[in-house]
C-alpha positions as CSV (number, residue, x, y, z in Angstrom):
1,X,127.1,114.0,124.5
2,X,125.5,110.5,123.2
3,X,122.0,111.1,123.4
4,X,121.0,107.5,125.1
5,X,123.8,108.8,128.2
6,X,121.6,112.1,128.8
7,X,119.8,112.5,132.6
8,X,118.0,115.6,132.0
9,X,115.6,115.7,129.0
10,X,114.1,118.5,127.5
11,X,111.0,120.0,128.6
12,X,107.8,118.2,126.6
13,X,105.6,115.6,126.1
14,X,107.5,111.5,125.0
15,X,104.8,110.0,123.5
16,X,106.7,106.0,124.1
17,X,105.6,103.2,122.6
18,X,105.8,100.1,124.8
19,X,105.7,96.3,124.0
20,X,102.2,94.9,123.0
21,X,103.1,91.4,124.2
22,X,107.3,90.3,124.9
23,X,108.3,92.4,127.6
24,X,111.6,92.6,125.4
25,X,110.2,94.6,122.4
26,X,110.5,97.8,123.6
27,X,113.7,100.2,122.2
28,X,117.0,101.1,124.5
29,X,115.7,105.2,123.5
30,X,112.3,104.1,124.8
31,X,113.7,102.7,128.2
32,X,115.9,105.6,128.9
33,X,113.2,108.0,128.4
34,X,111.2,106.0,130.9
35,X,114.0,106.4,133.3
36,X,114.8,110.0,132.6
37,X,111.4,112.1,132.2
38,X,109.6,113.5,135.2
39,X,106.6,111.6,135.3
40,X,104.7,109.0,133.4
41,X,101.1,109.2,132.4
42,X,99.9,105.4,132.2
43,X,96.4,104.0,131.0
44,X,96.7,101.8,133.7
45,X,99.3,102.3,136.2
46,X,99.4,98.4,137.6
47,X,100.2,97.3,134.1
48,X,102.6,99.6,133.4
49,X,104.2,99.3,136.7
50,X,105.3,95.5,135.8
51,X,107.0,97.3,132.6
52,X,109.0,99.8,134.7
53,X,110.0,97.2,137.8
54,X,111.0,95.1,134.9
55,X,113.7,97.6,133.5
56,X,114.0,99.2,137.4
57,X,112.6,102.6,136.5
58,X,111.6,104.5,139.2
59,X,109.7,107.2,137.9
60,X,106.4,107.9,139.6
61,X,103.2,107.4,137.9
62,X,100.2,109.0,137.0
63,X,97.2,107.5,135.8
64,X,95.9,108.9,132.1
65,X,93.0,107.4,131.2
66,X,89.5,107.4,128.7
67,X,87.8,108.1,131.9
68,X,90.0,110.5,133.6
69,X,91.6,111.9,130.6
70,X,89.3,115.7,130.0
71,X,90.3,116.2,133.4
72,X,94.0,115.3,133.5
73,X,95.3,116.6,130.3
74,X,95.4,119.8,131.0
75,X,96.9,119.0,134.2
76,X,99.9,117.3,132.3
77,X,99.9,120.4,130.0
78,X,100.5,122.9,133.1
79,X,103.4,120.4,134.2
80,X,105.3,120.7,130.8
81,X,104.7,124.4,130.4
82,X,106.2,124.1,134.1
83,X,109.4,122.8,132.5
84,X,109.0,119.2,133.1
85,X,109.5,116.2,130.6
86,X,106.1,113.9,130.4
87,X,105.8,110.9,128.9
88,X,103.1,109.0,127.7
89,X,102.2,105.4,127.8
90,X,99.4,103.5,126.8
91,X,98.9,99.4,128.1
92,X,100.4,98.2,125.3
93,X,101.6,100.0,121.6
94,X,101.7,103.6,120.3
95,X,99.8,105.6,122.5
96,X,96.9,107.5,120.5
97,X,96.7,104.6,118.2
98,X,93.3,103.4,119.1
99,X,94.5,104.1,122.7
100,X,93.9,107.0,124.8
101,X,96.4,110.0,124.4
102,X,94.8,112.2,121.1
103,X,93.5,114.7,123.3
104,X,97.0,115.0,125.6
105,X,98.7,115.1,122.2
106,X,96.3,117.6,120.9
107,X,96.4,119.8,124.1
108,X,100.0,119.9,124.1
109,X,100.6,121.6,120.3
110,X,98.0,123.8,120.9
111,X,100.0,125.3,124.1
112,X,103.3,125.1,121.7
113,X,105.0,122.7,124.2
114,X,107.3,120.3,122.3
115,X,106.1,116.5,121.5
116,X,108.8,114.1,120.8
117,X,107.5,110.4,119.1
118,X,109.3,108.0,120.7
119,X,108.8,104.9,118.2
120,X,108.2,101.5,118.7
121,X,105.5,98.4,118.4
122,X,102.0,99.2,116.8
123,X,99.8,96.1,116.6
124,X,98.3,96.7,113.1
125,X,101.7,97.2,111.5
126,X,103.0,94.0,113.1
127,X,100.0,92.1,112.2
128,X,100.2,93.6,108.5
129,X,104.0,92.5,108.4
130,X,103.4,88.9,109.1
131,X,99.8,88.8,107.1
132,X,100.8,88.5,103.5
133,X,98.5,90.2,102.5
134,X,99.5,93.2,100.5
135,X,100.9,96.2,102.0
136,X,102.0,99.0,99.9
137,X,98.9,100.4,101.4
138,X,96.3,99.8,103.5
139,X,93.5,101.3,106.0
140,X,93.9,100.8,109.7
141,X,90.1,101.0,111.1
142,X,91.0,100.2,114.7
143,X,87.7,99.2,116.6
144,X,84.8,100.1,115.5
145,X,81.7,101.1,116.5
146,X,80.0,99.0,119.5
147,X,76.4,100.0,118.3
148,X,75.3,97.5,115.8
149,X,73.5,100.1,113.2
150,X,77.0,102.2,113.5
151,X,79.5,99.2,112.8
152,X,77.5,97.9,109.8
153,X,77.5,101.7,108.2
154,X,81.4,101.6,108.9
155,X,81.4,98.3,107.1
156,X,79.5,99.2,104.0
157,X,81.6,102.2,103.4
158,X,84.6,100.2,103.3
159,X,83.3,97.4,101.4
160,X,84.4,99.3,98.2
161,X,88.1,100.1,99.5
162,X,90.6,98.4,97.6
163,X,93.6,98.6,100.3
164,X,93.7,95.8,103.3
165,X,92.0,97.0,106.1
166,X,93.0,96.5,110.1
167,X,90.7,96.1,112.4
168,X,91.4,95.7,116.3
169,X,88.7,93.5,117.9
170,X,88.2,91.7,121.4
171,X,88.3,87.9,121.1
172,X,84.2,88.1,122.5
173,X,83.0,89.9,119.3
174,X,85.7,88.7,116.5
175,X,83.3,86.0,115.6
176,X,80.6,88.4,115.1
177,X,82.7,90.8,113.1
178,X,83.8,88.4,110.8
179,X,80.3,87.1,110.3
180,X,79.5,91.3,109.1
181,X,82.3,91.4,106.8
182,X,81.3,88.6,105.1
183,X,77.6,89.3,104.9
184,X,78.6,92.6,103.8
185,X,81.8,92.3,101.6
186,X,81.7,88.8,100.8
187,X,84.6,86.3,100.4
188,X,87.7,88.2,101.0
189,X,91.3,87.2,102.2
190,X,91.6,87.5,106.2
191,X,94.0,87.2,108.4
192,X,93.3,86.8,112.0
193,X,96.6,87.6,114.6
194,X,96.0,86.7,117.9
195,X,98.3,87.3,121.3
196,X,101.3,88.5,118.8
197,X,104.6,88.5,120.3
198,X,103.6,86.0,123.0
199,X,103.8,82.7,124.0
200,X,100.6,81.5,122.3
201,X,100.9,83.7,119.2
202,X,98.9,82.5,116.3
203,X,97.7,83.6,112.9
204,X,95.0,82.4,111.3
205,X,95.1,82.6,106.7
206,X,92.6,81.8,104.5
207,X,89.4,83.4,103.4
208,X,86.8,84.7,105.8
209,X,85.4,81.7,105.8
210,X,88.3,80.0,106.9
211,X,89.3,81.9,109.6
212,X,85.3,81.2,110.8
213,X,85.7,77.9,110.6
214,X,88.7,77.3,112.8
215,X,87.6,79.6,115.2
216,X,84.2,77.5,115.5
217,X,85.8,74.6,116.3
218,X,86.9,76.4,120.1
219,X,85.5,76.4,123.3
220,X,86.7,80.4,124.0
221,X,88.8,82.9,122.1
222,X,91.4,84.4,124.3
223,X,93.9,87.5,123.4
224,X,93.5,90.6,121.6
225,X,93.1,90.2,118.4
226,X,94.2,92.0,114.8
227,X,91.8,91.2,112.2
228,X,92.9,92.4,108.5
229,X,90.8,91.3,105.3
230,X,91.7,91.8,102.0
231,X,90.4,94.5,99.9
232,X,88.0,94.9,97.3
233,X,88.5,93.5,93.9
234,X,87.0,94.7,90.7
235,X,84.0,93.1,91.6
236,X,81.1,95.6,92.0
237,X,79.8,96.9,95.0
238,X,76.2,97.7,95.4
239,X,73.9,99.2,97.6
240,X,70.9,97.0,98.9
241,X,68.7,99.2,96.8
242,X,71.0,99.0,94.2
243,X,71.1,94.9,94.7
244,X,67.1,95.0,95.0
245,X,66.5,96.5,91.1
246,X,68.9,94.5,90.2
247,X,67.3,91.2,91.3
248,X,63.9,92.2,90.3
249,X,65.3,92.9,86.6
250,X,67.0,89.8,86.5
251,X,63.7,87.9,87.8
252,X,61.4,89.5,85.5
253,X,63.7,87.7,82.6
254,X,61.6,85.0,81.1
255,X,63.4,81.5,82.0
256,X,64.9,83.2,84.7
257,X,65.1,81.3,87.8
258,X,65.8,82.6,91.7
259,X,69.2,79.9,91.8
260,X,70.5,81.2,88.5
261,X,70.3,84.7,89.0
262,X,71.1,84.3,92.8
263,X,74.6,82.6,91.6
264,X,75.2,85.5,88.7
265,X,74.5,88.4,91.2
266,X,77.0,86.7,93.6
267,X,79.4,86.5,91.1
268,X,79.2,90.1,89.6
269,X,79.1,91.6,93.4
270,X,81.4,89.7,95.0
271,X,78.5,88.7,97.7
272,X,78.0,85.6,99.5
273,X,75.4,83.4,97.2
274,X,73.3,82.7,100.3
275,X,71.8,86.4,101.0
276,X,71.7,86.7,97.5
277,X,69.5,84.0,97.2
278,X,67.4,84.6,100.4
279,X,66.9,88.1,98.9
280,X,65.9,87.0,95.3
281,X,63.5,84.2,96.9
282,X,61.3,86.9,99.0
283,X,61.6,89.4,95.5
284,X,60.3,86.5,93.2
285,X,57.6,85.5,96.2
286,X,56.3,89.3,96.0
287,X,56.4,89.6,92.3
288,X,54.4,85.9,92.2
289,X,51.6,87.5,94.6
290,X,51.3,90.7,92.1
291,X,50.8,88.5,89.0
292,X,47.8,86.3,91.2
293,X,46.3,89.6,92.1
């Protein structure tokens, strides 16, 4: 029997990927799973509604949530070691993928019940397709941290990684991570993706500092957005400490001057010149008041 013709699907959990944007990107395997399993666990059941009377499925609903999703796991577990066929949806994407679902998925192979991928969009790898920047490999990050002590760690331990790296980020704080990456990475290549696969979609190429610039020039950013910057060169990467001795070396040079060494530094670490030089400026303003002492 042709598999897409089947009514009754196995007993298990259908992890389906949906459309992040055209209604149209979803596959004809992912649709008749939709249509065929028992139930469908939905981050949000209004949104996913309009993707089901879109395709007239009629297959009732459950709500699966970051806020529900302790308690209703193991619920959905019982109903698949009951024999029924689950699937899971997030709002838009792979489920799991920076969405909720790891804990379902986790639940369910610990129980032995069957999980069956059903494929389709991801964000990150559609952004990364249409980026040019490289892609033979490449770290997806997803969102990170809201607390600003935890993103800026996250940020400095990537700063060294030579793959592209994909972020997810909401259009009220992209500005602000961009502003991090730079401070912390310096220049790199970035590439900012913004309502993909709808009818505004945009991408936005250049260097950080590009991408800044155009974005400063609106009233509002609207749309999810992907944000992937290019990865680290063979330019050194330093710790503040690290960047510290090595301004206060440079300084104690004679005929050294806080502009040359600020522009050498920013050079050799691939930093942006202007915390380089606001660094070097308080250094050579202590070292001053130790010599007049």
């Amino acid at each position: 029997m042709d598999e897409l013709a089947q009514t009754n699907l196995p007993s298990g959990l259908y992890v389906v990927a949906t459309p992040i944007g055209n209604l149209e990107d979803i596959s004809f395997r992912a649709v008749k799973t939709l249509e065929n399993v028992d139930c469908v666990a939905a981050e949000d059941t209004r949104h996913t509604s309009r993707l089901l009377n879109h395709y007239r499925i009629r297959t009732p609903l459950v709500s699966y949530h970051e806020h529900n999703e302790r308690q209703r796991a193991p619920e959905l577990v019982e109903k698949v070691r009951a024999g029924l066929s689950v699937a899971l949806v997030s709002d838009a994407g792979t489920p799991a993928v920076s969405d909720p679902g790891f804990r379902l998925v986790r639940a369910a192979v610990e129980n032995g019940l069957a999980v069956y991928p059903i494929p389709g969009v991801s964000a990150a790898v559609t952004a990364l397709s249409a980026s040019g920047l490289p892609s033979d490999g490449f770290v997806f990050i997803g969102f990170l941290p809201k607390k600003r002590g935890k993103r800026l760690d996250m940020l400095h331990a990537l700063a060294a990684e030579p793959r592209t790296l994909v972020f997810y980020e909401s259009p009220r704080r992209v500005a602000a991570l961009l502003e991090a990456v730079k401070s912390i990475m310096g220049e790199r290549p970035a590439v900012l993706g913004r309502e993909m696969t709808k009818l505004h979609e945009e991408f936005l190429r250049g260097s950080v500092t590009d991408v800044q610039a155009e974005l400063a020039g609106r009233p509002e950013i609207r749309g999810e957005c992907t944000l992937l910057i290019g990865g680290a060169t063979d330019r050194k990467v330093v710790s503040d400490a690290e960047l510290e001795d090595l301004l206060q070396e440079a300084l104690a040079r004679p005929g050294s001057s806080v502009s040359s060494v600020s522009k050498a530094l920013a050079k050799h670490c691939g930093l942006p010149r202007r915390s380089i030089y606001e660094k070097a400026l308080a250094i050579s303003k202590t070292m001053d008041d130790r010599k007049r002492d």
